[in-house]
ZAMARGU-4260 file (C-alpha; in steps of 0.2 Angstrom, whole numbers, plus 5000, padded with zeros to 4 digits):
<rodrens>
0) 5052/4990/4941 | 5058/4991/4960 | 5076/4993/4960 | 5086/4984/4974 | 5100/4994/4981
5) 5112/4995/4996 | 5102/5003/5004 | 5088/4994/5006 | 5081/4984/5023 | 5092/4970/5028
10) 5084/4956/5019 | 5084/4944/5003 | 5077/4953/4987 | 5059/4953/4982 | 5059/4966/4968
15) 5045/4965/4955 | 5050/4966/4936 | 5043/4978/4924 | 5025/4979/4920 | 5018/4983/4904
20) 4999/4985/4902 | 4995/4985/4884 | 4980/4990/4885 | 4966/4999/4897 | 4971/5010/4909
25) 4988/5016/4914 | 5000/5009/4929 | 5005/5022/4944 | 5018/5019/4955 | 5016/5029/4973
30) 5031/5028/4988 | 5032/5032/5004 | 5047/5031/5017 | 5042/5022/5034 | 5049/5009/5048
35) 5067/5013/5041 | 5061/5008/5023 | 5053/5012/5006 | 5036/5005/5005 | 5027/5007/4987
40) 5012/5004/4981 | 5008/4999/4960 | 4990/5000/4957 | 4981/4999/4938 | 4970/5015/4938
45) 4960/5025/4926 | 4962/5039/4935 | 4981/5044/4941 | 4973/5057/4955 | 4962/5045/4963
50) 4974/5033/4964 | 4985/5045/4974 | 4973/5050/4984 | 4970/5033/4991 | 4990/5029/4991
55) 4991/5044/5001 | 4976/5039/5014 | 4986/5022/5014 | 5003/5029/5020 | 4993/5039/5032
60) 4990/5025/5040 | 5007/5019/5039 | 5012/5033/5048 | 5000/5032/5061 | 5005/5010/5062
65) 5025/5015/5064 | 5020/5030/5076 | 5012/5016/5089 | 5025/4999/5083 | 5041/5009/5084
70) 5050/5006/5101 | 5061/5021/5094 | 5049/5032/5094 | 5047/5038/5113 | 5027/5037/5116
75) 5023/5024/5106 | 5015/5007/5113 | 5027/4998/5109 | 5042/5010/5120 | 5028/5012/5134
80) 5026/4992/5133 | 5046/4991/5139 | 5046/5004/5151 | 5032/4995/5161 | 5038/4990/5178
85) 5031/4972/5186 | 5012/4974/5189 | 5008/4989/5178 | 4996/4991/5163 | 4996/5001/5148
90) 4982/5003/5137 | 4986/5000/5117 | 4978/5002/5100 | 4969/4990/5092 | 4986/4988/5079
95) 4996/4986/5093 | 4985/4974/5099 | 4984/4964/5086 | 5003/4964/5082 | 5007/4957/5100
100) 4993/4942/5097 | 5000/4937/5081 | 5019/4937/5089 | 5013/4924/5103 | 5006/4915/5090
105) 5021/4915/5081 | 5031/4911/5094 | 5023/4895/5099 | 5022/4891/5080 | 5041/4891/5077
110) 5044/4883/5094 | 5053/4899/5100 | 5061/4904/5083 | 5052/4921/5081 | 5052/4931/5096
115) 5047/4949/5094 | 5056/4949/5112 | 5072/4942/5108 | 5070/4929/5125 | 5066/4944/5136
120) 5050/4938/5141 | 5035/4939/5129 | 5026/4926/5138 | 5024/4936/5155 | 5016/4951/5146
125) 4996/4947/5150 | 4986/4953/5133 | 4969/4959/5139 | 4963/4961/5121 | 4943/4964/5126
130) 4951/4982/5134 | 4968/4984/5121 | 4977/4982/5138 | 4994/4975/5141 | 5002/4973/5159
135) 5018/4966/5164 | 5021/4950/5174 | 5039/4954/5176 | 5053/4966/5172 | 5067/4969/5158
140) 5053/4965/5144 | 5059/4972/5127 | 5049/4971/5113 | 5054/4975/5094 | 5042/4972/5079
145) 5054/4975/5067 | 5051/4957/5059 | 5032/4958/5060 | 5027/4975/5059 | 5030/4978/5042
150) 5018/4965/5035 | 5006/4970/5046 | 5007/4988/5036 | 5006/4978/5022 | 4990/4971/5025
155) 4982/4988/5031 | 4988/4999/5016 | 4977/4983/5005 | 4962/4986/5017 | 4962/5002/5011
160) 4966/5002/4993 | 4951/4989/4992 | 4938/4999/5001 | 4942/5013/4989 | 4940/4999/4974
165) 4958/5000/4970 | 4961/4980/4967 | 4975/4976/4953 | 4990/4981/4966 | 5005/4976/4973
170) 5011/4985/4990 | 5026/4979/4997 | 5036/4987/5013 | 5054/4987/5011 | 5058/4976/4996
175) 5054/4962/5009 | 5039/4959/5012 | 5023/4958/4996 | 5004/4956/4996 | 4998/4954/4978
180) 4979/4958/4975 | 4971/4957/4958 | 4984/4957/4941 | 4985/4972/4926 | 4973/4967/4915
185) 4977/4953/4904 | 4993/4944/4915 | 4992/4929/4928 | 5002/4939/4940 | 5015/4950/4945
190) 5031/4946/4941 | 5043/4945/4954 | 5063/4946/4954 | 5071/4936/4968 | 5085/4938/4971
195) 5100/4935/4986 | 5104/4946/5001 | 5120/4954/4993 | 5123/4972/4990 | 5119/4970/4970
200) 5107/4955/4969 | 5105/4945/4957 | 5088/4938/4949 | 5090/4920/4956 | 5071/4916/4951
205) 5053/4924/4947 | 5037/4922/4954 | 5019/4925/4948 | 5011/4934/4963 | 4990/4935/4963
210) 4981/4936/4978 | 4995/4931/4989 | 5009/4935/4998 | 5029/4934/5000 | 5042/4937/5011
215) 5062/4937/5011 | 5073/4935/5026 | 5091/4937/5024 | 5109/4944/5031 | 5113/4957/5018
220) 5121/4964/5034 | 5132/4951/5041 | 5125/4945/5059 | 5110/4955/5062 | 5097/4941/5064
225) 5097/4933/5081 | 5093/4917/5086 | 5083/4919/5101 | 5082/4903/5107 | 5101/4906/5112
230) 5104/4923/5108 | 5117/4919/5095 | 5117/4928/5077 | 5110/4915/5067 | 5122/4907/5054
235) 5112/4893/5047 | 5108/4898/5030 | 5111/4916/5022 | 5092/4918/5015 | 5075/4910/5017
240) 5057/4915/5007 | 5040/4910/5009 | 5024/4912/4997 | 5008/4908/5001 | 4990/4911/4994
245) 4980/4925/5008 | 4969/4914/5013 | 4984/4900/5018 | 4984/4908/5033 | 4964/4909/5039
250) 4965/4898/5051 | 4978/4903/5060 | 4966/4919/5064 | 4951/4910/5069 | 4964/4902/5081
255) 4970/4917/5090 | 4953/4925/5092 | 4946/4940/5095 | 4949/4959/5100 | 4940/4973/5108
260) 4926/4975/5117 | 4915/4968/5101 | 4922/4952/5100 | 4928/4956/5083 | 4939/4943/5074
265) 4956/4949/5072 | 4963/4958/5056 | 4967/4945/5044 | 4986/4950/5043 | 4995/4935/5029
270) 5008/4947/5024 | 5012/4950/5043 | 5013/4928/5046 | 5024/4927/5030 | 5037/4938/5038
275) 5038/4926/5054 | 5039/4911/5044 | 5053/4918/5031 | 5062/4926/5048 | 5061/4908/5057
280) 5067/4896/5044 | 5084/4906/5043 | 5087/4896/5061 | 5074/4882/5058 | 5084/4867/5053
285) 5076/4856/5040 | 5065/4845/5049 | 5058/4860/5061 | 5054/4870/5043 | 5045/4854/5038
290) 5034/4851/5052 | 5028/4869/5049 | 5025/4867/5032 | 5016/4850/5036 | 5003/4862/5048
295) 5003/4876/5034 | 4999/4867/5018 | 5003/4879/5004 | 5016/4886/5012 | 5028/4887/4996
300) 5048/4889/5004 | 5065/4892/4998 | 5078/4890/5005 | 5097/4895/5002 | 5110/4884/5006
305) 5127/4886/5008 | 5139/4876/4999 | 5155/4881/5010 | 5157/4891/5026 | 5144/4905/5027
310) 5144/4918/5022 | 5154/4912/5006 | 5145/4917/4990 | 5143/4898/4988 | 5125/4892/4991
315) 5113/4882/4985 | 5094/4887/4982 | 5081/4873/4988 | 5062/4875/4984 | 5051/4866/4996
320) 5033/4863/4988
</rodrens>
C-alpha cells in the first residue's frame, strides 16, 4: 500500500490500499524519485524483470520530462523560457511544448485560477507550436509547472507501460496525482485511500479507480498555494479532489490543437487537466467550481470545507457529482 508521510509533496492524500491478487500473476511495485517527489508504478505482471525493464524505460523518461519542466534546473526549457528578454525566441521540446498549450488552456478555463505563471504574464509568451518555439512579448515572465508537470509525467510513463503491453497499472507522481489503467485480475478497481492534507492523514474516503484519473490539491504546508488572480495565499478551503474517467477530457484536446511540423494532435495529457482543476477549486468559490463542472460533465469533485477559521482541523467534506 503507498504509505503517506510527512514528507511527501504538499498536497491532499491520494494513497492506494493494499492489493491482493489471488490468483494469476504476481503484483510489482517500482519507484523512482523525480520533480521533488516519489513517483511509483504498480503493474500485474507475469514476469517481475520485464516489468522492471519498462518501469525503468518509464522513469527514463521522467528524468528527461523533469530535465526540460524544471526552472530549477539551469538549461532546462522552462529556465531558458524566463530568462528570455522582449522579442527573443527559444526553441522547446515537444513536452514542453505541450505542457505550455495545456497551461493556457487552463488558464482561460479557470478564468485566471491556474496560472503556471503566477500573473507574470503567460499570455505575452507567443507558442509557435508548428516549430516548438516560444518568444517573449514582454519581460519579467516566470513560468513554473510545478502544478502541471507532474500529471503530465503521469500520462507519459502510461504511454509507455502500454506500448510495452503493461496495462493492469496504477502510476501516480507524488502521492498527488493518479492515472489508473486496467484492474488486478478479478477487482472493479484500484482501491484508493483519501485522505486530508495533514502530516498523518487519515483515510476520509475510498475510490475505485479504472481507466481514469485523480488528483489532490492541498495545504499540508501552510500558505503555499497562491491565488494568482491577487497574488494572495489562498485560504478558501484547505483541500480539493477531482476524478474523472480519461476520456472526460478529449475534447479539451481537440480544442487546443495541434504540435509540430506534422500537424499531430496533442498528447492526450488527463492526468496533467486533473491537476489544474484540483489546483483551481482550492480558490474557485462554489459557483465558479460549478460552472466548470457544468463544461466538464463527469468531472467527479470534492471538496473540504472548513467549519471554523482555516486552518482549524474543523471541515467539512462536500462530493460534488
Amino acid at each position: 500500500m503507498f504509505l503517506p508521510t510527512a514528507a511527501i509533496t504538499p498536497a491532499a492524500t491520494l494513497a492506494a490500499a493494499p492489493h491482493t491478487v489471488p490468483c494469476g500473476p504476481p503484483l510489482h511495485r517500482f519507484g523512482h524519485q523525480a520533480m521533488a517527489a516519489l513517483f511509483e508504478i504498480l503493474c500485474v505482471h507475469e514476469d517481475e524483470s520485464y516489468a522492471r525493464q519498462a518501469s525503468n524505460q518509464a522513469f527514463d523518461l521522467l528524468d528527461r520530462i523533469e530535465g526540460e519542466l524544471s526552472r530549477f534546473v539551469e538549461n532546462s526549457d522552462i529556465a531558458r523560457i524566463n530568462n528570455l528578454p522582449v522579442g527573443a525566441t527559444v526553441r522547446v521540446s515537444r513536452g514542453t511544448m505541450e505542457c505550455l498549450m495545456l497551461a493556457r488552456f487552463a488558464l482561460e478555463e479557470t478564468a485566471g485560477a491556474f496560472d503556471i505563471s503566477l500573473g507574470s504574464g503567460l499570455g505575452n509568451l507567443e507558442l509557435w507550436p508548428s516549430e516548438f518555439e516560444v518568444r517573449a512579448r514582454t519581460s519579467g515572465i516566470r513560468l513554473d509547472l510545478g502544478g502541471i508537470g507532474k500529471g503530465y509525467a503521469v500520462d507519459r510513463i502510461a504511454e509507455v507501460l502500454v506500448d510495452w503491453g503493461i496495462e493492469r497499472t496504477l502510476i501516480h507522481g507524488g502521492y498527488s496525482s493518479v492515472r489508473a489503467l486496467e484492474p488486478p485480475p478479478g477487482q472493479s478497481g484500484w482501491t484508493l485511500r483519501i485522505g486530508l492534507p495533514e502530516e498523518q492523514p487519515e483515510t476520509v474516503f475510498t475510490y475505485s479507480a479504472s481507466q481514469c484519473v485523480l488528483s489532490a490539491s492541498g495545504l499540508l504546508k501552510g500558505n503555499h498555494v497562491i491565488d494568482p488572480r491577487n497574488h494572495q495565499p489562498s485560504r478558501l478551503r484547505p483541500a480539493a479532489w477531482v476524478a474523472a474517467s480519461t476520456s472526460t477530457f478529449r475534447p479539451a484536446f481537440r480544442r487546443i490543437g495541434c504540435v509540430g511540423a506534422g500537424d499531430e494532435p496533442i498528447s492526450e495529457s488527463p492526468a496533467a487537466l486533473a491537476e489544474v482543476f484540483s489546483t483551481a477549486f482550492l480558490m474557485l468559490n462554489r459557483q465558479d467550481v460549478d460552472a466548470c463542472r457544468t463544461r466538464w460533465p463527469g468531472l467527479d469533485t470534492w471538496l473540504s470545507e472548513p467549519d471554523d477559521a482555516f486552518p482549524s482541523c474543523g471541515c467539512s467534506l462536500v462530493h460534488l457529482n
